[in-house]
C-alpha positions in Angstrom: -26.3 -26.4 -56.5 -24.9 -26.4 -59.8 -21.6 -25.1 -60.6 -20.7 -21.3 -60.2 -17.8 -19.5 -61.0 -17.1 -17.8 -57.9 -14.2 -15.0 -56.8 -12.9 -15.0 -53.4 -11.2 -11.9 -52.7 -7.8 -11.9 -50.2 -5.8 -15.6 -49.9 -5.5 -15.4 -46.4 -6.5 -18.0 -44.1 -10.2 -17.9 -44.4 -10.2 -17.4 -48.1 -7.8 -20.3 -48.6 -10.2 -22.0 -46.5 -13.3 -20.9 -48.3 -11.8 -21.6 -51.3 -11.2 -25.5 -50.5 -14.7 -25.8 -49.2 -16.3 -24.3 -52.0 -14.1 -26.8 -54.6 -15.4 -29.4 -53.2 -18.9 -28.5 -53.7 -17.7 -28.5 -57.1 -17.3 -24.5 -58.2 -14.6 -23.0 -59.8 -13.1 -20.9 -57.8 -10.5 -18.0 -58.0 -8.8 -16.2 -55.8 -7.8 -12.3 -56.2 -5.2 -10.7 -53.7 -3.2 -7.8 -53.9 0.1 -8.8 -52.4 2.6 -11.0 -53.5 2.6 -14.5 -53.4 3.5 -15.8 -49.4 5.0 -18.6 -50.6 7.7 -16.3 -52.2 8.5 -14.3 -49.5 10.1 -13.2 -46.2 7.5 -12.9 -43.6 7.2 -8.9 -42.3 7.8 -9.2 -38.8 4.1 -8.5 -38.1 2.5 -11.7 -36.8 1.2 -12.8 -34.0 1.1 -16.8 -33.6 -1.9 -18.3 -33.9 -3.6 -20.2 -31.5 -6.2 -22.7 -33.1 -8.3 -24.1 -30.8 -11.1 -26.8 -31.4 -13.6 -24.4 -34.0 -10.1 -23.9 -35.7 -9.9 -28.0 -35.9 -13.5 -28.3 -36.4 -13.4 -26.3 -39.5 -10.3 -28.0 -40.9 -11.9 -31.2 -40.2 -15.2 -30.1 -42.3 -12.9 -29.9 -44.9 -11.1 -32.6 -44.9 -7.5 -31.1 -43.9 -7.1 -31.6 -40.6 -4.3 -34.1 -41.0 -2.5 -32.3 -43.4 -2.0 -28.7 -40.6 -1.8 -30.8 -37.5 1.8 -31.3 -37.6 1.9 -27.8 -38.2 1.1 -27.1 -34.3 2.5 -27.2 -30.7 -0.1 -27.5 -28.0 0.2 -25.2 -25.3 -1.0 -27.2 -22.5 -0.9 -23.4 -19.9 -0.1 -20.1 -19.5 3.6 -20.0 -18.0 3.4 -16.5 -16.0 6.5 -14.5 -15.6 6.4 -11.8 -12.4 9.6 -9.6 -11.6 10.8 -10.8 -8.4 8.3 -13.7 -7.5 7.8 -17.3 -8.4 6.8 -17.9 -12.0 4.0 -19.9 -11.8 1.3 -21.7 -14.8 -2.7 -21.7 -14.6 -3.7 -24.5 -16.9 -6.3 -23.8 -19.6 -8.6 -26.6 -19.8 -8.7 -29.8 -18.1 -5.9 -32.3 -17.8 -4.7 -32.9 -21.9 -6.9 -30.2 -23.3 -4.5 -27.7 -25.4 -4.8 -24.6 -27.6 -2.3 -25.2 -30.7 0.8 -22.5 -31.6 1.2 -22.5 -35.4 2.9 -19.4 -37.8 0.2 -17.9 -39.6 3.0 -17.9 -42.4 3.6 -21.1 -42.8 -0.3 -22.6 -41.8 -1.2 -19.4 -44.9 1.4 -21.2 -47.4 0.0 -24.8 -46.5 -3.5 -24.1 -46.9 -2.8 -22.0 -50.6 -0.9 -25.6 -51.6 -3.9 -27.5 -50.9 -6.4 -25.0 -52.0 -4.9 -25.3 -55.3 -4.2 -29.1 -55.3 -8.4 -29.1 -55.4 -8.4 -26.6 -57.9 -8.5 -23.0 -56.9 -7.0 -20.4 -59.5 -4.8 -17.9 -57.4 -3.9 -14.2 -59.1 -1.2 -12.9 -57.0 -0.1 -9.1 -57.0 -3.7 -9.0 -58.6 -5.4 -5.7 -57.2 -9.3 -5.4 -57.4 -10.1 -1.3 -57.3 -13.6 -1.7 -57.6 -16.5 -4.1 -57.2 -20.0 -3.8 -59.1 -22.2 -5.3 -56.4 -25.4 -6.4 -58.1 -23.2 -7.7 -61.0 -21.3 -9.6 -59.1 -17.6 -8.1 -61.1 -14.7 -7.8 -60.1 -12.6 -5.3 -62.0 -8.2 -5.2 -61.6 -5.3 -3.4 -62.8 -2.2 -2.3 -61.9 -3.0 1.6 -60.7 -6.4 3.0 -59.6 -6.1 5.4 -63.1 -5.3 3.3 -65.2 -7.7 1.1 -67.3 -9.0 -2.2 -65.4 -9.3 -5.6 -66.0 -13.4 -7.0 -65.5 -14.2 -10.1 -64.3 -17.6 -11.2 -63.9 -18.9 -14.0 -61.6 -22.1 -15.5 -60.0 -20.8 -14.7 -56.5 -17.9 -12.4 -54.7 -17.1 -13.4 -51.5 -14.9 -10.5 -49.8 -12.0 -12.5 -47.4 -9.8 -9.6 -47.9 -9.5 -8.7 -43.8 -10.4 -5.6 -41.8 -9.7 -3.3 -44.3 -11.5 -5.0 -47.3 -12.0 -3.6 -50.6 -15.2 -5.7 -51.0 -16.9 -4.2 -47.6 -15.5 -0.5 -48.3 -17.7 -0.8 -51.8 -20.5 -2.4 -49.4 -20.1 0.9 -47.0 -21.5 3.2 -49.4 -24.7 1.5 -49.8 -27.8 3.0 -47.8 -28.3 2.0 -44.2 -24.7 -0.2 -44.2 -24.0 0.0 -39.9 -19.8 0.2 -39.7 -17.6 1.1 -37.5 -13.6 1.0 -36.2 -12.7 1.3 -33.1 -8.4 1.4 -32.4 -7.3 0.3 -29.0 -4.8 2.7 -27.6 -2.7 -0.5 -27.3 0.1 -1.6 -30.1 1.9 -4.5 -30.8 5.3 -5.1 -32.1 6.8 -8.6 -33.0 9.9 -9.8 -31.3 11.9 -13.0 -31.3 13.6 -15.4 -29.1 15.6 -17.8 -31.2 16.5 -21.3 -30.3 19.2 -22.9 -28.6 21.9 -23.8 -30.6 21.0 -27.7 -31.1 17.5 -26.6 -32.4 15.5 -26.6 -28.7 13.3 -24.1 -27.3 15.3 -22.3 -24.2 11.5 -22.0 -22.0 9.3 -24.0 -21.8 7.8 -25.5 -25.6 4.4 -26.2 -24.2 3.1 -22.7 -23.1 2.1 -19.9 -23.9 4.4 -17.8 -22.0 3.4 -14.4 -20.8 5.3 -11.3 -18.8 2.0 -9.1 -17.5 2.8 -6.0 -16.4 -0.7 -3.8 -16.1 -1.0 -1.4 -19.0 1.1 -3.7 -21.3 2.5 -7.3 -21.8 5.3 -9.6 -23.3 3.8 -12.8 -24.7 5.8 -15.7 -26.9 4.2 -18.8 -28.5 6.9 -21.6 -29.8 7.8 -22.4 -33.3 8.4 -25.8 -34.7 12.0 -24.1 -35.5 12.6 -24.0 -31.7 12.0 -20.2 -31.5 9.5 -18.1 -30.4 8.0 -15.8 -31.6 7.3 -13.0 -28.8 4.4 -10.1 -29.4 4.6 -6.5 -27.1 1.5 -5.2 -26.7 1.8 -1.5 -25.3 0.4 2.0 -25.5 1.1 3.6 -28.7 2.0 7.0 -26.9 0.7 9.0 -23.9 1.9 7.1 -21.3 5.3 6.6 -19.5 5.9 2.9 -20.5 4.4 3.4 -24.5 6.6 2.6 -28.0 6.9 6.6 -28.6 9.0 6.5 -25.4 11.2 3.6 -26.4 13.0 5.5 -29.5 16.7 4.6 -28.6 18.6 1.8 -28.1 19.3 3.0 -24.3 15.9 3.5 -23.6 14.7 0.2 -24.7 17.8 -1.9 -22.9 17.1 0.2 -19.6 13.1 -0.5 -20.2 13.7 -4.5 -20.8 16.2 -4.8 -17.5 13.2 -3.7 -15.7 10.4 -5.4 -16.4 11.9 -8.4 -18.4 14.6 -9.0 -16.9 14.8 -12.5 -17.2 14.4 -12.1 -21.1 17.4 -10.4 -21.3 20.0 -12.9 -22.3 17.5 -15.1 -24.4 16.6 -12.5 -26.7 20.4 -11.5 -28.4 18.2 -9.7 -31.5 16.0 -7.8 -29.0 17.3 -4.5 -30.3 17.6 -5.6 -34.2 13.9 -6.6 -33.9 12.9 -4.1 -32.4 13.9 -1.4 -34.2 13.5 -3.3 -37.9 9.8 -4.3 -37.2 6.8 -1.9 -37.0 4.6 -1.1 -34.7 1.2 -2.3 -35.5 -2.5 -1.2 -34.6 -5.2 -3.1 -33.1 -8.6 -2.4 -34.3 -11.9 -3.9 -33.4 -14.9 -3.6 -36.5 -18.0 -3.9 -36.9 -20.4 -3.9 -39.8 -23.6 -5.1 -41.0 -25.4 -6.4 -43.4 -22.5 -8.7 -44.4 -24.2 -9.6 -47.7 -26.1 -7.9 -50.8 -28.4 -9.3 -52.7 -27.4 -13.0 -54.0 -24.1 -12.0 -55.2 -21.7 -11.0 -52.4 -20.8 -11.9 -48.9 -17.9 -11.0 -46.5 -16.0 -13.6 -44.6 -13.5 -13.5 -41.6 -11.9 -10.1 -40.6 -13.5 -8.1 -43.5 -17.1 -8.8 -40.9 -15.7 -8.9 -37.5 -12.2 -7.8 -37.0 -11.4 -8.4 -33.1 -8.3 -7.7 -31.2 -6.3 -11.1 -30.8 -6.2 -11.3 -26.9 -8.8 -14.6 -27.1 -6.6 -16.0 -30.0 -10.0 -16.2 -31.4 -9.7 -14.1 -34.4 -8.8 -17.1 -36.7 -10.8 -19.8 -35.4 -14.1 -17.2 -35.1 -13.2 -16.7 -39.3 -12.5 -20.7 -39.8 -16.1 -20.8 -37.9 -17.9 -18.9 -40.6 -16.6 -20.8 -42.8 -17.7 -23.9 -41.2 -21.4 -22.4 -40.3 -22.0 -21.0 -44.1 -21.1 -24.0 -45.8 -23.6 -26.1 -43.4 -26.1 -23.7 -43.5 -26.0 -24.1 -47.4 -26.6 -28.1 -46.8 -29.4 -27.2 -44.8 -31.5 -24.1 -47.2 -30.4 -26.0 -50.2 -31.6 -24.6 -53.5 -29.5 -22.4 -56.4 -29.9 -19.2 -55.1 -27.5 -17.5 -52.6 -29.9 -15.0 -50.6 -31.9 -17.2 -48.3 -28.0 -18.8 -47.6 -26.7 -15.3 -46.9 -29.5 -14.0 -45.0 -29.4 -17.0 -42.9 -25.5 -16.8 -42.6 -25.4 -13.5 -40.9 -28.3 -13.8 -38.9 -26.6 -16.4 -37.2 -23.0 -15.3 -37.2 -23.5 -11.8 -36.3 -24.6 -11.7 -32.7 -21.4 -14.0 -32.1 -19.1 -11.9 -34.0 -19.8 -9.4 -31.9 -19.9 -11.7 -28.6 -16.0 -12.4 -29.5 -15.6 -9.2 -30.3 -16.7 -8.3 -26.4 -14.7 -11.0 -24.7 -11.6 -10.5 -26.6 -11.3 -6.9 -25.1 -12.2 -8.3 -21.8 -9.8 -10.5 -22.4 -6.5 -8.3 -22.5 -7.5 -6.6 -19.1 -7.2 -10.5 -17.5 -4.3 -11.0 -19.4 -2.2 -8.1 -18.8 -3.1 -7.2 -15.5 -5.4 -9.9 -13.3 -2.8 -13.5 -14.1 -0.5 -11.9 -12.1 -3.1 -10.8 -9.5 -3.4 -13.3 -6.0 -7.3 -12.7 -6.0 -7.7 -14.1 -9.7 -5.9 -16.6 -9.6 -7.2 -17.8 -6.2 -10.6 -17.2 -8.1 -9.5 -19.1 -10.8 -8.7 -22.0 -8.4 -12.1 -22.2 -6.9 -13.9 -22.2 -10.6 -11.6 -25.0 -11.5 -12.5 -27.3 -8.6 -16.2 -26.7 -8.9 -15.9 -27.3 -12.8 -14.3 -30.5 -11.8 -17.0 -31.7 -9.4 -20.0 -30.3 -11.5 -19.0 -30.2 -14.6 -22.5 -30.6 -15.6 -23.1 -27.8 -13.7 -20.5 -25.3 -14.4 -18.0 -25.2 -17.5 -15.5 -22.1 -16.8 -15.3 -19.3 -19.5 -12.8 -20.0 -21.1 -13.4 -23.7 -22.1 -16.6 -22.7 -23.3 -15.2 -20.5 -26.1 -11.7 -22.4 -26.4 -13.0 -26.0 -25.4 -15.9 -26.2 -27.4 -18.4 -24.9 -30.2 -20.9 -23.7 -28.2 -22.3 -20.0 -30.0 -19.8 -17.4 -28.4 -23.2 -15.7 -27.5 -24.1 -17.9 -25.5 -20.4 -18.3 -24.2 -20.8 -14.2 -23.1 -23.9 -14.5 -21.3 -23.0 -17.6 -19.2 -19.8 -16.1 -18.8 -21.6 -13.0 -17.3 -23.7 -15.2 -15.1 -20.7 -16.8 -13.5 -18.7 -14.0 -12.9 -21.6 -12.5 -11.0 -21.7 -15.8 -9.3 -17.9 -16.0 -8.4 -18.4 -12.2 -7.1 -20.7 -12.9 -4.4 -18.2 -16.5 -3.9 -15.0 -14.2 -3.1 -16.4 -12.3 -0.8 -17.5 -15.0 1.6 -15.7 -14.5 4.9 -12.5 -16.2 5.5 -12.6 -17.5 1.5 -8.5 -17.6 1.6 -8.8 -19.8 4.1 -11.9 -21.8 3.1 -11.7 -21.8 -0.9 -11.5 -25.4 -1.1 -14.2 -26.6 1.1 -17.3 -28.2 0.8 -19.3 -24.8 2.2 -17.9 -22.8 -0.8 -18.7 -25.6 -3.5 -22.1 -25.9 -2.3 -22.6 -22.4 -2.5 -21.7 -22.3 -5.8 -23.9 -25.0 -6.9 -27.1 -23.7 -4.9 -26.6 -20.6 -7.3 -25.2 -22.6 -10.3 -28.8 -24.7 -10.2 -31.0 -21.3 -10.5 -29.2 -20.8 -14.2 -30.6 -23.7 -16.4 -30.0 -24.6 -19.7 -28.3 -21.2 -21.6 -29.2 -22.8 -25.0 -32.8 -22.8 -23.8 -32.6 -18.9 -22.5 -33.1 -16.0 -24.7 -30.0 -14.2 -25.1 -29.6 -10.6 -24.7 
């Protein structure tokens, strides 16, 4: 394909990303966001730590970065369970060495913008598109919605500018365009615990630690600083434990003795934080088509925006970017749409397979870690995995350990769980987990479910 001059709107992570790829096919590339520069400024307070996992290294890889962020990371070897008034205990995530990496979306967002424009990119800060002429492929910007724009024209717009995108609400008013938004009832506000005064972490470094108390949750990923940065995730209001209860400083010291107690003295800024940051929503959407024509496509967040409780949201994004740019090795040619149409046929049914397990996911993480029959459950999936692996690969793995489709990741998911159903209530199976009757029970039914790749997915 022959250079283009292409516009990538929103410098995040997947259009820093997009950005790099699509420089070193050659194109000139620039990108358009609204806010200011990150480089330049204090983060907000309303992150949640990333967790890149092996499509978030297998993208930067495709790219050729993978060196330069990997120092950027901490692997989180477990999930380090707190429980008020028992044991803490951990429930490893992969097998022995496998790790899902911690890393500040601020400072990976400011790395990848550096390299992005080492290979070229052009990036317009504080630039604000208002409108986009979608068979034209323009962009137009100014200061104000009234007052006069600024139009740039391109080959191709791709639209990285997250779940609220200004590329896809232009896309929304075009005939039979599917969206929709769906907020949980669950917030989350960012918190901190600092490190110790000679620069360690005061838990744990290599976890991902996490306080799960039913209806909402604590969770803190390390920094490279020795910090952590912690994320509440509650009920915005209507319930007894929700942020619109918490509105003095009594309320939330009271709320904190009793179900974090052991937080307590390694959080001195608890009350600072919480009252300074805001309370943020958590909104799963959907759309589709993701493309018009030859001349636009959406990337990332402004396609599938998921809630983050599979830490999925970023490496699902880095995946696109990964997918589109091979599937444009394999159509070949100079025109976009056979690319495009071929991009979200693939990419949408596991958009919206992550989409799925990520809200599955909270429920397990909130309520069913701390729960004797999951993790008992757990235990019994691990061993067969380890004697079968050919057999069985558990869940979690399968999205987190590898790049198998997430479609394919929901459906054997499904077919397991049904499995370890029947498994759990086998008579005396507190008693008999670990025996050979249970693990050949298991693989009588694990036998029956062939090859998923080779199965038509639903």
């Amino acid at each position: 394909m022959e250079q283009q001059n292409i516009a990538i709107v929103g410098s995040g992570l997947v259009g820093s990303l997009w950005a790099i790829y699509l420089n070193k096919r050659g194109h000139k590339v620039t990108v358009f966001d609204r806010r200011p520069d990150i480089r330049d400024i204090k983060f907000s307070g309303r992150s949640i730590n990333l967790a890149m996992s092996v499509r978030g290294w297998n993208a930067l890889e495709g790219a050729g970065i993978k060196d330069d962020v990997s120092s950027l990371g901490i692997p989180m070897y477990h999930r380090y369970i707190h429980v008020v008034g028992k044991e803490d205990y951990k429930q490893p995530y992969g097998k022995e060495g496998e790790a899902i990496y911690s890393i500040s979306r601020g400072i990976l967002n400011r790395k990848m913008i550096d390299i992005a424009e080492k290979y070229g990119s052009e990036f317009r800060f504080e630039e604000k598109v208002w409108d986009v002429k979608l068979a034209e492929a323009k962009l137009y910007t100014g200061d104000s919605e009234k007052e006069d724009w600024d139009e740039h024209q391109f080959d191709v717009i791709f639209g990285c500018d997250g779940a609220f995108s200004r590329v896809r609400h232009k896309m929304q008013r075009r005939s039979r365009f599917n969206y929709s938004q769906d907020f949980l009832d669950t917030g989350y506000k960012e918190l901190t615990i600092p490190a110790a005064k000679d620069g360690t972490h005061v838990i744990e470094k290599n976890a991902l630690h996490i306080w799960p108390r039913g209806k909402f949750m604590l969770i803190a990923l390390p920094n490279l600083d020795g910090s952590f940065t912690c994320t509440l995730f509650m009920p915005h209001d209507g319930a007894k434990n929700a942020f619109e209860v918490l509105d003095t400083k009594e309320k939330v010291i009271a709320f904190w003795e009793q179900h974090f107690p052991d937080t307590i003295d390694i959080m001195p800024t608890l009350l600072e934080d919480f009252f300074e940051n805001p309370t943020s929503a958590l909104v799963t959407m959907k759309c589709y088509p993701w493309t018009y024509w030859n001349k636009i496509a959406l990337i990332g967040d402004s396609a599938h925006a998921i809630v983050p409780f599979y830490g999925q949201g970023m490496n699902a994004g880095f995946e696109d970017v990964f997918q589109l740019n091979k599937i444009i090795d394999e159509v070949g040619g100079e025109d976009w749409q056979p690319i495009f149409e071929a991009y979200q046929e693939q990419r949408k049914p596991n958009a919206d397979a992550i989409a799925e397990l990520s809200y599955r996911n909270f429920m397990e993480m909130s309520s069913k870690t701390a729960d004797p029959d999951f993790i008992l459950r757990k235990k019994i999936e691990n061993k067969f995995a380890a004697n079968y692996p050919e057999l069985w690969m558990p869940l979690y793995s399968r999205v987190t350990f590898s790049n198998k489709p997430y479609a394919e990741a929901l459906k054997r998911g499904e077919q397991q769980s049904a499995i370890m159903d029947e498994i759990m209530e086998m008579a005396g199976i507190n008693e008999i987990w670990n025996k050979e009757v249970v693990m050949n029970a298991i693989k009588e039914k694990a036998e029956l479910l062939g090859d998923i790749s080779k199965t038509k997915l639903q």
